[in-house]
C-alpha positions as MATLAB code, in Angstrom:
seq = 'XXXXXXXXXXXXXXXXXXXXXXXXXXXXXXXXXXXXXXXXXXXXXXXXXXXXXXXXXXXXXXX';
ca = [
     -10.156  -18.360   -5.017;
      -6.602  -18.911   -6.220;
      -3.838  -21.003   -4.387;
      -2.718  -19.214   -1.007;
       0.732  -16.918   -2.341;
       3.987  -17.353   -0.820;
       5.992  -14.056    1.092;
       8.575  -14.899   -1.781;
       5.825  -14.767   -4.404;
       3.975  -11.745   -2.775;
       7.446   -9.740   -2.882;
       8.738  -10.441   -6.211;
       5.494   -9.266   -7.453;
       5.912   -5.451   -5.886;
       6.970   -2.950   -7.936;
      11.457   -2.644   -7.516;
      11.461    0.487   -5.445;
       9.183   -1.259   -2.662;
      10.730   -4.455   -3.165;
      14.187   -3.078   -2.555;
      13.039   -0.843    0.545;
      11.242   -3.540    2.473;
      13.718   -6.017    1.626;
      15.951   -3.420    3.018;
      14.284   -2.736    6.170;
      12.760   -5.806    6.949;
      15.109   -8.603    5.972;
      18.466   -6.534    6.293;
      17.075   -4.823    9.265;
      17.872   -1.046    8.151;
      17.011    1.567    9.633;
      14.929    4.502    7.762;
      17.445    7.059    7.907;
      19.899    3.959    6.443;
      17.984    2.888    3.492;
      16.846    6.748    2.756;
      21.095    7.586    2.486;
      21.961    4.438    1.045;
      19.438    5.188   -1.987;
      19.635    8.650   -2.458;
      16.067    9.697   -1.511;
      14.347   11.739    1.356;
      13.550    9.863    4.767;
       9.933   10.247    4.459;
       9.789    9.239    0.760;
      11.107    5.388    2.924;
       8.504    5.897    5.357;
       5.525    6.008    2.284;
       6.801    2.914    0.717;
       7.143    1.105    3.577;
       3.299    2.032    4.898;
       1.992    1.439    1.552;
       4.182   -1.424    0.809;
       3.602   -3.139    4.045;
      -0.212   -2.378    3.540;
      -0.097   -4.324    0.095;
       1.997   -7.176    1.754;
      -1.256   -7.883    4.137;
      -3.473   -7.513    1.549;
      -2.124  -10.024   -1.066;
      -1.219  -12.618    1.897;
      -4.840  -11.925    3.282;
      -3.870  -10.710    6.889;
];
């Protein structure tokens, strides 16, 4: 088993589009409807990445 990964590691790591997003909602606080008009894309196209994205965050940090 390899050394324990940081957040900062886990999320550089993640593809840009789920980077940005839960960067976006998490650390700037946005709201879904925010980051979805601020990038251009549908509301539940944010919603996807951030499930999946915040499903991958647990899984790579092991909780």
């Amino acid at each position: 088993m390899g050394a324990p990964k940081t957040l900062a590691e886990v999320l550089a790591a993640l593809p840009e589009e789920e980077r940005i997003i839960l960067t976006l909602s998490y650390l700037r606080q946005m709201t879904t409807p925010e980051i979805a008009s601020l990038l251009g894309v549908p509301e539940k196209s944010v919603e996807a990445v951030i499930t999946s994205g915040k499903a991958r965050l647990k899984s790579e940090l092991g909780i």
